[in-house]
N, C-alpha and C positions, 0 to 999 in steps of 0.2 A: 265462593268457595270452589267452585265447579273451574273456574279459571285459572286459578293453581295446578288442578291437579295434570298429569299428563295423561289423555288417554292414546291408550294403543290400538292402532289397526291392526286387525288381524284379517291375514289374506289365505284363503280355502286353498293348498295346494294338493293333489294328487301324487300318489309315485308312479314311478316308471314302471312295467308290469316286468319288463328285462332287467334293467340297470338299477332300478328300487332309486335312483335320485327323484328329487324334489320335480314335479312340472308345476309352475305358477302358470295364473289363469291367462289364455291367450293364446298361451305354448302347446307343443306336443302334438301328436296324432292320436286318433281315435280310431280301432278295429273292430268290428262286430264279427266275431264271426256266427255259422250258421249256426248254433245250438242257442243263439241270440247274448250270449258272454261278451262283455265291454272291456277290452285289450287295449290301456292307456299306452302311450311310448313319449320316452324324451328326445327322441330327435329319429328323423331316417333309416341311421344306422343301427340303432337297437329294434326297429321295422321290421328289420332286412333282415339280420339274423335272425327276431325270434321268427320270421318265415321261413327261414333256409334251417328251422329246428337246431341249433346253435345250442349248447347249452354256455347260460351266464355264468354258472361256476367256473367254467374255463378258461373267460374271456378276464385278463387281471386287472382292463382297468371299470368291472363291474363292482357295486357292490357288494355282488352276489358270491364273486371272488374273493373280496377282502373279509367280507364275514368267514369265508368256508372256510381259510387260511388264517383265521387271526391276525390279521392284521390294523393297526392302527385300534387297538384297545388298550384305555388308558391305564395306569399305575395303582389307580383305586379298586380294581379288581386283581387282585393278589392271588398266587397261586395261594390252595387249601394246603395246610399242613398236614400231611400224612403221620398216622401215627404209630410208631414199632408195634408190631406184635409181640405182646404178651409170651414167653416160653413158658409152656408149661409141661413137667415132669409128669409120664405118665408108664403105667404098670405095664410090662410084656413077658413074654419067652417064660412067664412065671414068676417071676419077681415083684415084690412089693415095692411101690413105691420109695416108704423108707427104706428098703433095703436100698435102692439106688441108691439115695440121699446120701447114705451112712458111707457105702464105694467109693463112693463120689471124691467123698470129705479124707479117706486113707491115706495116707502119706506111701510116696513108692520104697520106699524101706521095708516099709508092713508088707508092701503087695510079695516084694523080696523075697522075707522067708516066710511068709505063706509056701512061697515054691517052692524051695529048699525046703520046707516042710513036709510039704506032700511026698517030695523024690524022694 
């Protein structure tokens, strides 16, 4: 039964402390520095910069980059729908509410000779 099935290797890889890619075993450098902290790196040149203090978000073909920027994130994370605000009438300058409401609703003919009323 055991001979059917397929088993998988799985290989222990590390990431890059710069670039955040994959280092398989064999690869890469290893930094100690003095507070005794273990600095993986995927090649030379992520070395180099994080010693010349480089920051990765800057550098565009970093990880560190394409996460900071969105980049290459798939179709299945959707933007959220935002949802309208609610209007809601509220009382001022002394007026009641329905009184607004009732304003609101007047036809401008009424508003008319309301004025013509007063003069």
């Amino acid at each position: 039964n055991k001979k059917n099935q397929k088993v998988k290797m799985v290989i222990k890889t590390e990431s890059c402390v710069f670039t955040e890619n994959k280092i398989y075993p064999g690869r890469g450098k290893r930094f100690v520095a003095r507070d005794g902290k273990v600095h993986i790196f995927f090649s030379g040149r992520a070395a180099s910069l994080f010693h010349q203090k480089k920051k990765a978000v800057k550098l565009t073909w970093t990880t560190a980059w394409r996460r900071f920027h969105n980049k290459g994130k798939t179709e299945a994370t959707k933007k959220k729908k935002h949802r309208k605000a609610a209007k809601v009438t509220r009382a001022f300058g002394g007026i009641s509410v329905d009184e607004i409401k009732r304003r609101r609703n007047e036809k401008d003919d009424f508003r008319v000779a309301q004025r013509d009323q007063a003069m």
